[in-house]
N, C-alpha and C positions, 0 to 999 in steps of 0.2 A: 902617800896618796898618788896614784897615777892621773898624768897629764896627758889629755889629747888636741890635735886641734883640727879643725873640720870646716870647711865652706859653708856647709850647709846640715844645720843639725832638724831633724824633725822628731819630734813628741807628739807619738801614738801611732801606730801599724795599724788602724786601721783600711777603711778603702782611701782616705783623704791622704793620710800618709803615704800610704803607699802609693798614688798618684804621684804626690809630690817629690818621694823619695825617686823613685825610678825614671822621671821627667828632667829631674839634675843630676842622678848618674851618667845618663845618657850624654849629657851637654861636659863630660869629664870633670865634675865636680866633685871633691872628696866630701862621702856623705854618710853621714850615722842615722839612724829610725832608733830612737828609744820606748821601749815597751814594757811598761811595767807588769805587764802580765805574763805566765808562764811561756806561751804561744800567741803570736801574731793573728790577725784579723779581725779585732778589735769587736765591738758589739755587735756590727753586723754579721759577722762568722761565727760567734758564738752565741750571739742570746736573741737577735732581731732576728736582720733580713732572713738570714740561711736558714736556722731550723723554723722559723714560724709559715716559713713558702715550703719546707721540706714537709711538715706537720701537713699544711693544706693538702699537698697535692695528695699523698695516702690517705687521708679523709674524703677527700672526692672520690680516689680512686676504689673506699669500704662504701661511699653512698652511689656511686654505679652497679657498683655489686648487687647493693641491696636492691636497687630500684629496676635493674634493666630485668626485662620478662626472657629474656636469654640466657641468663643466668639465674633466675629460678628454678629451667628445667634440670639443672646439674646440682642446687642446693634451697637449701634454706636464707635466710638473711643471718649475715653473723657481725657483731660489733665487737669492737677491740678495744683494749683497754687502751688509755694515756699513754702510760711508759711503753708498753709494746711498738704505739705508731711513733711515739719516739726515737725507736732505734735509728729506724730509717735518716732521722734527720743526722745523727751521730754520724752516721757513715759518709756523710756528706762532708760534716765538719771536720771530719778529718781529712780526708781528699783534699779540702780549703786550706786546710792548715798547712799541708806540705808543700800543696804547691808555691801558695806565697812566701814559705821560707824560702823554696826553691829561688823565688823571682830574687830576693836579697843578696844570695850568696853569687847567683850565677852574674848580675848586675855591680858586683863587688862594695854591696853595701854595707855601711857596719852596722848588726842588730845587736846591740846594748841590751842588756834586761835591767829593771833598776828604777825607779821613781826617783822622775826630774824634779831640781826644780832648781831658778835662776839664783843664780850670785848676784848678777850684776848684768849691764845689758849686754854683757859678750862671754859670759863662761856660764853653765851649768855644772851642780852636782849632782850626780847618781848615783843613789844609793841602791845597790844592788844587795844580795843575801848573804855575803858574806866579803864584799870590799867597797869600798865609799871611790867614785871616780870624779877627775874635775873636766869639763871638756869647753875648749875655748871654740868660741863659732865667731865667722863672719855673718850670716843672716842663720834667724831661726822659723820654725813653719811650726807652729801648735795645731794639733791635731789631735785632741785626746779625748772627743766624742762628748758622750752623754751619758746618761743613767735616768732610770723614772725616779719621779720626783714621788716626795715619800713623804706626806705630812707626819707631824708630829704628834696625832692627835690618836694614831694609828698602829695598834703596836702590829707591826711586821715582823716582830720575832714569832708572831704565834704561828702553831702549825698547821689551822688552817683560814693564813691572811698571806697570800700571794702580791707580788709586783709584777710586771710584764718579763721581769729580767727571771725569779724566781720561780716560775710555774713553770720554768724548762725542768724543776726537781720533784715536780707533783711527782708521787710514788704509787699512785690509785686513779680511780678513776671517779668523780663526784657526781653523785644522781644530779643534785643542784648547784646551779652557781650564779654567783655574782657577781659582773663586772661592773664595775663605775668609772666611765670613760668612756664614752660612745666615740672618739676618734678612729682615727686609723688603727690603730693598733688592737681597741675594744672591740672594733668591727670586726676584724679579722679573727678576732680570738672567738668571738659570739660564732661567726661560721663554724669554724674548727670545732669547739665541743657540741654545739647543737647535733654536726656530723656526725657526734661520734652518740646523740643519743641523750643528751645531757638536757636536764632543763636551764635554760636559761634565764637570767633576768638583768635585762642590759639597761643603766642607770644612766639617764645623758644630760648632764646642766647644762646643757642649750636648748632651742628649739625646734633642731632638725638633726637628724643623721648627718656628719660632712658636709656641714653650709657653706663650704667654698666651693662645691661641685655643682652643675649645673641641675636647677631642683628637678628636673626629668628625671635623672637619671640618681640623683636619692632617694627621690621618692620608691623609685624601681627597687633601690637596697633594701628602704624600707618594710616595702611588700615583701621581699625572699625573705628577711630575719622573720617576718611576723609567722610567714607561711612556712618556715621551716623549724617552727616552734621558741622561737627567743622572742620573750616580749620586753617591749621597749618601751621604759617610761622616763618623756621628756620632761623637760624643766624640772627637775627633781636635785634637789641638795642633800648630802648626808648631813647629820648632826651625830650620830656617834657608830662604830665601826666595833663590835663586840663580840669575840672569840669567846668558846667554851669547850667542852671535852666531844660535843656532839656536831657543832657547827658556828655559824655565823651568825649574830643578829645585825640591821643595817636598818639604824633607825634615820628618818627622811625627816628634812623639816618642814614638810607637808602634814608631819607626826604619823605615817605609814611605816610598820613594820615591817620586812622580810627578812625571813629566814631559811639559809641555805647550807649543806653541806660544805662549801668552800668561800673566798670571797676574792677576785682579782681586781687589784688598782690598774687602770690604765689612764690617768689623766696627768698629763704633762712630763716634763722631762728637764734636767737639769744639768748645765756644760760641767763638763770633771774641770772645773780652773781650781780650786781649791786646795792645799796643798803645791802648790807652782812656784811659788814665791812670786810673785808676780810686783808685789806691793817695790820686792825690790830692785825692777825696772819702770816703775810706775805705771803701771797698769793697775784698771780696775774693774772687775765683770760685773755685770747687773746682779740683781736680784737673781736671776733664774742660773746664775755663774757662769754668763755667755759676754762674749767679748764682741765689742765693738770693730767691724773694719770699714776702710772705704769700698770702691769698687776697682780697686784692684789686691782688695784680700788683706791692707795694711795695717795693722794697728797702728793706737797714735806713738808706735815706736817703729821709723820706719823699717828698720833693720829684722824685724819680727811682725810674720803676717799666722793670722789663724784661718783655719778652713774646716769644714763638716759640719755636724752636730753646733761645735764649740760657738758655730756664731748663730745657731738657730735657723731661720727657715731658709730653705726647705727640706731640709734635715734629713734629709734621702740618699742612700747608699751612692745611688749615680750618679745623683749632682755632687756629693762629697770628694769623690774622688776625679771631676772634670775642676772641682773647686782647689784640690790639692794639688794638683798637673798646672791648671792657669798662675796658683799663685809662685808654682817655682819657674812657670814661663819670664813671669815678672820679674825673677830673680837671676835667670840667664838670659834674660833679653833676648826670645829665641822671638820667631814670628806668629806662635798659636797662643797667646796670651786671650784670652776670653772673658767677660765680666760672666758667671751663669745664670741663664735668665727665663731660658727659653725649656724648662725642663716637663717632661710629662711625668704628670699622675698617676703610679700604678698604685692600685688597693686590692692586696689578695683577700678577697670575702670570697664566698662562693654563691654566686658565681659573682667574677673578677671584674676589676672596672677600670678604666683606662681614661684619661681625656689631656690635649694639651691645647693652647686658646683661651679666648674668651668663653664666659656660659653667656646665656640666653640674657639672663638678670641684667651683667655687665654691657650689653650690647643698648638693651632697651634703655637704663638709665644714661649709657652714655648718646642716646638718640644715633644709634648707627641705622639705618634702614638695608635691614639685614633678613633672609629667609635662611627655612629648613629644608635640609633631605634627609629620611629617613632610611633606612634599613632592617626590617627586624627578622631577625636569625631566624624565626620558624619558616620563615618562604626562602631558607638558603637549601639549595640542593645539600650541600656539605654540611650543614648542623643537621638536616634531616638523616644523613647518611652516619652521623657522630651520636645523635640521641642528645645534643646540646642544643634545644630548641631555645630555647631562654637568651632573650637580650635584645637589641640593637645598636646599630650605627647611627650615628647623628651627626651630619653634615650642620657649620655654621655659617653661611657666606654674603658676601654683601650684593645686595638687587643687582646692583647697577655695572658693577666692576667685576664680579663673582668671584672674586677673592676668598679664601677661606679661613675665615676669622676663628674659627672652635673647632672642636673635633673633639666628639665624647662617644662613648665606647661603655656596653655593658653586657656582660656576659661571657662563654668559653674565650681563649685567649684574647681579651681585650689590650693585653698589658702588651703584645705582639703587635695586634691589627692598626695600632693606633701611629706607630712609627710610620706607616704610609704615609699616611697624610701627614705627619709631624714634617715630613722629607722634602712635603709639597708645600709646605706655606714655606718655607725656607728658602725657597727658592725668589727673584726678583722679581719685577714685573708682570705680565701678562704668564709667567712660567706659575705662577700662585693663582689657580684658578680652577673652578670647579670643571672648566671643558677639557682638562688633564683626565680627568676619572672618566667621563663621555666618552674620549677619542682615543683610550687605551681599554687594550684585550687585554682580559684577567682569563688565568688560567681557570677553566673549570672543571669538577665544582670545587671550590675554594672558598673560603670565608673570606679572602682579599676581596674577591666582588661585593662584598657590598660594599664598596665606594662606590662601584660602576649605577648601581640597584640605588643606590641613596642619591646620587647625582644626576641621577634621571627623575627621582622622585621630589628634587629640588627643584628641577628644570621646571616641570610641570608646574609649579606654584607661580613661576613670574608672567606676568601680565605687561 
């Protein structure tokens, strides 16, 4: 059995990993990424972020088609099949995949293939496919994401009962479907196929679209799913989930039956700690198999910190990986160590939705005495000139100081426009303030201006 031994060992390539991997390379640290998957880039490169933002955008780009009167005069309206606007995302993941193998080799990192798991608090085994490895570390960084969470109640072998991970293998394209999830991810997916055509019926046991977004601007999601054919029924529980040769039934405990051609889970998601050995450095994950840290990423083992997914919110590609970078800062004691805190919202629905801040909600129960500026996209020169009339800017700032406490975002590049202002509350003093957007020229026409167009239309509100 081959020994190794290594500074710094990190488990899972995804983006947290690799943050964290190439943050202690850099500081000359001998550093191994173990990945038990074939290829590097961990969920987000293969089942999430990348292809379900690659899926959107060729979806938008067949619902332009269909809808602009400019390309009428050259054709008919045409809709594509699932697998076909799939390709496009494939092309991508693989572009992803070489270059972050690239970043390892060229960084002098070791990528292990193999499922970890601890001996003890300073050696792992890997078991790779065909040799078992022992690897001794001085600190370790777990990194090894998520999966949707998969009730028992629900047989997911059938072929047609999807997870968010497994509808990257749809082989067809379904007149009807059902998602049960209205989150992020249900959201996203209800865009994508309605896109493509698809009835949908998006099942949400709560009582809003995305109740952590400020209710303006869900309610706005709300309206596009309804109006673009997905209907959405709140407060609704399944009680049984039943596959047959012809489709799904999804019976409700409201006692409401539907039936559709396909059926996709998108509700919740579960840390991979399972399999880790974990018990034998004594650690222990919740319920949902996510691991506890403080706010510098540590487990209660200091020598072993987690980042991404693994410790739950907010479980987002970007912060995972500014999460896996801070907790090896911790580790080299360099001077960018970061708790993440300050992360923006991006949700690709169509159209997309952006916000970082406070909502409106937040402001009023905290008694802040605070207004709005508005901007909505149909009076931008530039969405007029795009055909992306749909959306607005929403300025949150306080009366008296004009600080800018919110910043929510809906419509074409939201998940873009919304880093402006993320750049401007960041900033200290009187430098965080709505007479930043007043006293600068934005290029025109530009969708950047409406900070300028929202911060005049704040101004005018104070009294």
């Amino acid at each position: 059995m081959a020994e190794h031994h290594y500074d710094v060992v990190v488990i899972g390539a995804g983006p947290s990993g690799e943050g964290a991997a190439m943050n202690a390379a850099k500081h000359n640290k001998r550093v191994a990424i173990i990945e038990d998957k074939a290829t590097v880039g961990g969920n987000c490169t293969h089942w999430g972020t990348i292809p379900s933002k690659a899926l959107r955008h060729s979806v938008k780009q067949i619902i332009t088609f269909n809808t602009n009167q400019m390309f009428r005069d050259i054709g008919e309206p045409r809709w594509f099949s699932f697998p076909r606007v799939l390709q496009s995302a494939q092309k991508v993941i693989g572009k992803q995949v070489k270059l972050r193998t690239q970043f390892y080799s060229r960084n002098r990192v070791d990528l292990l293939n193999g499922r970890a798991a601890f001996l003890d608090k300073n050696r792992l085994e890997i078991r790779g496919h065909k040799s078992v490895e022992t690897i001794h570390f001085k600190q370790a960084i777990v990194a090894t994401g998520s999966r949707p969470y998969l009730p028992p109640d629900v047989d997911f072998r059938h072929h047609r009962i999807y997870n968010s991970d497994s509808i990257l293998n749809l082989s067809h394209t379904p007149r009807t479907l059902i998602i049960y999830g209205a989150g992020v991810i249900g959201s996203e997916y209800a865009s994508i196929f309605a896109g493509l055509g698809v009835k949908v019926d998006l099942i949400n046991p709560g009582s809003r679209l995305l109740s952590f977004l400020d209710d303006e601007i869900s309610d706005a999601l709300s309206y596009h799913l309804r109006n673009n054919g997905v209907l959405v029924r709140h407060n609704e529980q399944y009680e049984t989930v039943k596959g047959d040769d012809h489709g799904v039934v999804v019976t409700l405990q409201s006692g409401k039956k539907i039936r559709a051609d396909a059926f996709l889970w998108c509700n919740g998601r579960s840390g991979n700690t399972d399999n880790l050995g974990l018990d034998k450095v004594g650690l222990e994950p919740n319920s949902r198999g996510q691991l506890a840290v403080d706010d510098h990423y540590r487990t209660e083992v200091e020598h072993i910190y987690a980042v991404g997914d693994v410790i739950g919110w907010p479980s987002l590609a970007s912060a995972a990986y500014d999460q896996g970078r801070s907790a090896s800062s911790d580790v080299v004691q360099d001077e960018y160590f970061r708790f993440v805190d300050d992360v923006p919202t991006g949700i690709y629905t169509i159209p997309e939705i952006s916000s970082v801040g406070k909502t409106e909600r937040e402001l009023t129960e905290a008694k802040v005495p605070y207004d709005v500026g508005q901007a909505f996209f149909k009076d931008l020169a530039r969405a007029q000139i795009t055909g992306e009339a749909v959306g607005m800017l929403k300025l949150l700032f306080h009366r008296e100081t004009r600080e800018i406490l919110g910043i929510h975002c809906f419509g074409d590049q939201a998940a873009e426009i919304v880093h402006i202002g993320q750049a401007i509350m960041n900033q200290e003093g009187e430098a965080n303030s709505l007479n930043y957007f007043i006293n600068t020229t934005f290029n025109y026409p530009t969708m950047a201006e409406a900070y300028r167009v929202a911060a005049l239309n704040g101004l005018n509100r104070i009294f």
